[in-house]
BANU-145400 format. One record per residue: residue number from 1; residue in three letters; x, y, z of N, C-alpha, C in turn. Coordinates in steps of 0.001 Angstrom, whole numbers, plus 524288, in hexadecimal, padded with zeros to 5 digits. Layout:
N
+-----+------+-------+-------+-------+-------+-------+-------+-------+-------+-------+
| seq | type |  n_c1 |  n_c2 |  n_c3 | ca_c1 | ca_c2 | ca_c3 |  c_c1 |  c_c2 |  c_c3 |
+-----+------+-------+-------+-------+-------+-------+-------+-------+-------+-------+
| NUM |  Ala |     X |     Y |     Z |     X |     Y |     Z |     X |     Y |     Z |
...
+-----+------+-------+-------+-------+-------+-------+-------+-------+-------+-------+
***
This chain:
76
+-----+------+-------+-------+-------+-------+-------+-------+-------+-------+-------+
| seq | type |  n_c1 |  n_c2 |  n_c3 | ca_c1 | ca_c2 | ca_c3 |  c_c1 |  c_c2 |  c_c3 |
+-----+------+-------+-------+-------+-------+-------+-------+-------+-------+-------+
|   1 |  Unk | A6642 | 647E9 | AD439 | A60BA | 64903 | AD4E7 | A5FB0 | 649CD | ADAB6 |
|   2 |  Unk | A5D92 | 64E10 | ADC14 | A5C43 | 65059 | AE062 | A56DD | 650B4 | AE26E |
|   3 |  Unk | A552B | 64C57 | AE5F8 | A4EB9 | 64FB5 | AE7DD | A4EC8 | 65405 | AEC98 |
|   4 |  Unk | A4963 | 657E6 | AEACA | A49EC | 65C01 | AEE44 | A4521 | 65A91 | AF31C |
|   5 |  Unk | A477F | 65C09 | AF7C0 | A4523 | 659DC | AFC8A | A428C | 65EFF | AFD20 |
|   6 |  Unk | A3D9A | 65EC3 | AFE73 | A3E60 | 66531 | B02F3 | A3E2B | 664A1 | B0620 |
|   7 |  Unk | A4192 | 66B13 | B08E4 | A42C1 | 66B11 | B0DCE | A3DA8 | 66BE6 | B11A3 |
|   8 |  Unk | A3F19 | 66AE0 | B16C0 | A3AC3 | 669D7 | B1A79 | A38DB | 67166 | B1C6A |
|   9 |  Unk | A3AAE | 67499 | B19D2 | A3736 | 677C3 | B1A95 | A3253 | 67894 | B1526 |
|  10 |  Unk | A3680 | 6769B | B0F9E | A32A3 | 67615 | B0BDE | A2D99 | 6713F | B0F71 |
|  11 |  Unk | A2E6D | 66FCC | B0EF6 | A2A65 | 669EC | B11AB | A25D0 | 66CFF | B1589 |
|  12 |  Unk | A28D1 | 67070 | B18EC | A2470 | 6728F | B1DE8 | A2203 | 6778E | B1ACE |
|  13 |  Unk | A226F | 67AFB | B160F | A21F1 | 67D11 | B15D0 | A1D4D | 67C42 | B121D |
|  14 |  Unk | A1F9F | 6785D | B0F5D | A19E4 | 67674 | B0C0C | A1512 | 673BA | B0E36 |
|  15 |  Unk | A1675 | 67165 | B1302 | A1366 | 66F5A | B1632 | A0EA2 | 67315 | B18BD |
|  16 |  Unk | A10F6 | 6779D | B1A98 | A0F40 | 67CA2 | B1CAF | A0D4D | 67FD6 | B19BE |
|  17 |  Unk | A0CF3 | 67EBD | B1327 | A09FA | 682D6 | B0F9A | A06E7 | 67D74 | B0C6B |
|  18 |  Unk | A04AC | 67A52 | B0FD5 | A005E | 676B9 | B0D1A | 9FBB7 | 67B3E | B0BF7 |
|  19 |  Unk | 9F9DF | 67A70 | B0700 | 9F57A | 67B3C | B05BF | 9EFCC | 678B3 | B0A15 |
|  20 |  Unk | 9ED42 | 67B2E | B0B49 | 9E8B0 | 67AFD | B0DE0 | 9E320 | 677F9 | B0AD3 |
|  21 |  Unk | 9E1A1 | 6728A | B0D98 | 9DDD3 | 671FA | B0A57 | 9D907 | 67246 | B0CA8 |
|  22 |  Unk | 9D4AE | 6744D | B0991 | 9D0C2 | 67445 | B0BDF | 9CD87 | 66EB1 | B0CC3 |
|  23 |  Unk | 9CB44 | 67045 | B0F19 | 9C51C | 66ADA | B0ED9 | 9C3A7 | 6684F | B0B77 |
|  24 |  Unk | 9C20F | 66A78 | B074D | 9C0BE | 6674B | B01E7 | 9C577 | 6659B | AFEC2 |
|  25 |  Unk | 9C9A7 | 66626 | AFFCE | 9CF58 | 66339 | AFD6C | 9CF9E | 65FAD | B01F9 |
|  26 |  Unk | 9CF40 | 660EF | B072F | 9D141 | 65C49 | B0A8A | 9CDA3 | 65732 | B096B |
|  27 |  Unk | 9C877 | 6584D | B08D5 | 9C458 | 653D7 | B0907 | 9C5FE | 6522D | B0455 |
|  28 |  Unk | 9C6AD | 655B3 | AFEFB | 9C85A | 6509B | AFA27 | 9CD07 | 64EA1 | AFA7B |
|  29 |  Unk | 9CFB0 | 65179 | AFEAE | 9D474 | 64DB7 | AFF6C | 9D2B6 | 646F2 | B028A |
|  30 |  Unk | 9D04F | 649A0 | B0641 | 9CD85 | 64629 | B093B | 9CC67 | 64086 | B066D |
|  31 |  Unk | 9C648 | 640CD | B03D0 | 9C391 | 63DF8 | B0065 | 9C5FD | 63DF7 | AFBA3 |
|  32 |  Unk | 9C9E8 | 63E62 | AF938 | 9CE55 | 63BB4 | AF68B | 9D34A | 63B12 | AF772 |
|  33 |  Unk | 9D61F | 63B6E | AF836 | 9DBFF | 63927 | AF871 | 9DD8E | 635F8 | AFE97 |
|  34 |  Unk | 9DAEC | 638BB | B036E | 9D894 | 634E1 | B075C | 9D7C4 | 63272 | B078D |
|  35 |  Unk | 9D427 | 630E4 | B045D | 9CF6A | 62B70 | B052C | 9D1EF | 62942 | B000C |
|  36 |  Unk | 9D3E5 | 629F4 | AFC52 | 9D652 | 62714 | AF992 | 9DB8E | 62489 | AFB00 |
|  37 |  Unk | 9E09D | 6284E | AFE58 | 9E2AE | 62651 | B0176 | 9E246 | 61F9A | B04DA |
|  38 |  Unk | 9DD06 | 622BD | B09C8 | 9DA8B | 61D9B | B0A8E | 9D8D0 | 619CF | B08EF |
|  39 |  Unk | 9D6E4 | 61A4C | B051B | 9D48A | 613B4 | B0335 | 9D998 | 612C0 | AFF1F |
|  40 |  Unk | 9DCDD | 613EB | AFD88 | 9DFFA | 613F6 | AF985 | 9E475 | 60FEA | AFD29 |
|  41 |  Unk | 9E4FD | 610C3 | B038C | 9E8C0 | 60EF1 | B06D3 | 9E5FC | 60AA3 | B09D5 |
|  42 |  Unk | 9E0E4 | 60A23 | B09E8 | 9DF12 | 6069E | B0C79 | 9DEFC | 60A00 | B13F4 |
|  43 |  Unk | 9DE19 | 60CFB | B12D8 | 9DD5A | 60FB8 | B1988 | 9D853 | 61090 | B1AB9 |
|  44 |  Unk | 9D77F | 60DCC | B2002 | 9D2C8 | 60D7F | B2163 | 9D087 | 613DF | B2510 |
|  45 |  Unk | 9D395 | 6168B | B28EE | 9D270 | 61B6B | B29E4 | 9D799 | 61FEB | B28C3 |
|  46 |  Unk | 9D6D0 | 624C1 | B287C | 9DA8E | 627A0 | B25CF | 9D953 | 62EE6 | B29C3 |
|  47 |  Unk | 9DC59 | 62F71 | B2A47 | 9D9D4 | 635F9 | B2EC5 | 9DDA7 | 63AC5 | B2B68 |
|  48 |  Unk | 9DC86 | 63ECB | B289D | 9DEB3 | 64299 | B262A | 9DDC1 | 647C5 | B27DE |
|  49 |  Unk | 9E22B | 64A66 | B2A5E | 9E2E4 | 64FBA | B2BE0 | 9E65D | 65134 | B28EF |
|  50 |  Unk | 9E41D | 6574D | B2808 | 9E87B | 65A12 | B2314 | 9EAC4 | 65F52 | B2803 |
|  51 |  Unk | 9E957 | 65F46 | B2B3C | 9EC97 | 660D7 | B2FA5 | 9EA34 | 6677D | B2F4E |
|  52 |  Unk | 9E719 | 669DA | B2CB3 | 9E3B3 | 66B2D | B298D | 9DD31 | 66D6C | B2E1D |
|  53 |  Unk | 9DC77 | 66CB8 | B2EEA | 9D6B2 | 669C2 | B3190 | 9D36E | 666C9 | B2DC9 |
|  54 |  Unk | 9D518 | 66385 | B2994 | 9D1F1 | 66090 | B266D | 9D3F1 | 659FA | B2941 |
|  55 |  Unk | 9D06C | 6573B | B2936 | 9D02F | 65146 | B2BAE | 9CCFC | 64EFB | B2893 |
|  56 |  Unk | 9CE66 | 6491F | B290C | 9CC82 | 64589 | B25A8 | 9CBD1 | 6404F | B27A8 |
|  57 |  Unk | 9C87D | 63E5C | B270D | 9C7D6 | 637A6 | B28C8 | 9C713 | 6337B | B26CA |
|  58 |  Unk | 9C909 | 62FD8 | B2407 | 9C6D1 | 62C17 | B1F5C | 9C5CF | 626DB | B225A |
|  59 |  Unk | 9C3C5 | 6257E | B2118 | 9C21D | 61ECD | B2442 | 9BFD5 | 61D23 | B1DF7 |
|  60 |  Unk | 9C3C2 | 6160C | B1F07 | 9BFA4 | 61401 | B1B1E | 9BD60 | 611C6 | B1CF8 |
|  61 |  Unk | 9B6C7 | 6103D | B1AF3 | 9B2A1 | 60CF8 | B1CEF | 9B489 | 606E0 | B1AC1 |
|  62 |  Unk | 9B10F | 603AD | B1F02 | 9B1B6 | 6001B | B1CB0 | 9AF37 | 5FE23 | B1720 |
|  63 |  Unk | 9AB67 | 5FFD4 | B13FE | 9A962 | 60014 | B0F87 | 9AF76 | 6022B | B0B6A |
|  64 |  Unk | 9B283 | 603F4 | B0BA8 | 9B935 | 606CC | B09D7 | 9B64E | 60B45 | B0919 |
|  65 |  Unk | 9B27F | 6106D | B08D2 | 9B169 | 6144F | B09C7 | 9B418 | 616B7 | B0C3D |
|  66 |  Unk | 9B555 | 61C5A | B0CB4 | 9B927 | 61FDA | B103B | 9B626 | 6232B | B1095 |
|  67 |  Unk | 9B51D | 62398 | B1784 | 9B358 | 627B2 | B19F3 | 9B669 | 62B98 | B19CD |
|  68 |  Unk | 9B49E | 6319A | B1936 | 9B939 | 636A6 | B1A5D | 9B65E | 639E1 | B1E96 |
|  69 |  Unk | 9B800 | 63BD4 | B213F | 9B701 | 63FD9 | B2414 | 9BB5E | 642D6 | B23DC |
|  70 |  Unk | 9B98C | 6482C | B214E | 9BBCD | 64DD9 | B2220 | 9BBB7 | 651BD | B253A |
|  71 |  Unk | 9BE11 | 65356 | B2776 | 9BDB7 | 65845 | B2A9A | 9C136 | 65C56 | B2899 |
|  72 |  Unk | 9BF45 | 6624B | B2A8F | 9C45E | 6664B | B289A | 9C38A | 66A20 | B2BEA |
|  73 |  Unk | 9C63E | 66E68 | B2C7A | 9C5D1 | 67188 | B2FA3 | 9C81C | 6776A | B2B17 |
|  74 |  Unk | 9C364 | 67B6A | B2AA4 | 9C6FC | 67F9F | B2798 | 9C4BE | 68488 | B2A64 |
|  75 |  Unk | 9C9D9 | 686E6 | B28D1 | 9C947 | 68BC9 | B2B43 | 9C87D | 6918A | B25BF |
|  76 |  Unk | 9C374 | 6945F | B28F2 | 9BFB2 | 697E5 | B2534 | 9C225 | 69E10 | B2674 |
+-----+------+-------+-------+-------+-------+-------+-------+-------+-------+-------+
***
């Protein structure tokens, strides 16, 4: 029994044909799997760049509420 590795140009190449997400996928990424992340780990602040111009900021309050702040940057 054999596992198949891929090679490191498969790896850069798939890396380099990521699908593009917009704004309204980054924010439900955001305000779910983020912030579920966070409170799921017990993390009190969390900073998310998709390298993208989309940014993200989660803080939990002390009430356990999670603040988000989104930002994005797209080009028209």
């Amino acid at each position: 029994m054999t596992d198949k590795h891929a090679t490191i140009e498969e790896m850069t190449e798939a890396a380099t044909q990521k699908e593009k997400r917009d704004r309204k996928n980054w924010v439900t990424f955001v305000e779910s799997d983020a912030v579920n992340f966070l409170t799921l780990n017990d993390i009190g602040k969390m900073t998310l760049d998709d390298g993208e111009g989309n940014k993200a900021k989660l803080t939990r309050r002390k009430d356990g509420s999670v603040y988000v702040e989104c930002t994005s940057s797209n080009v028209l």
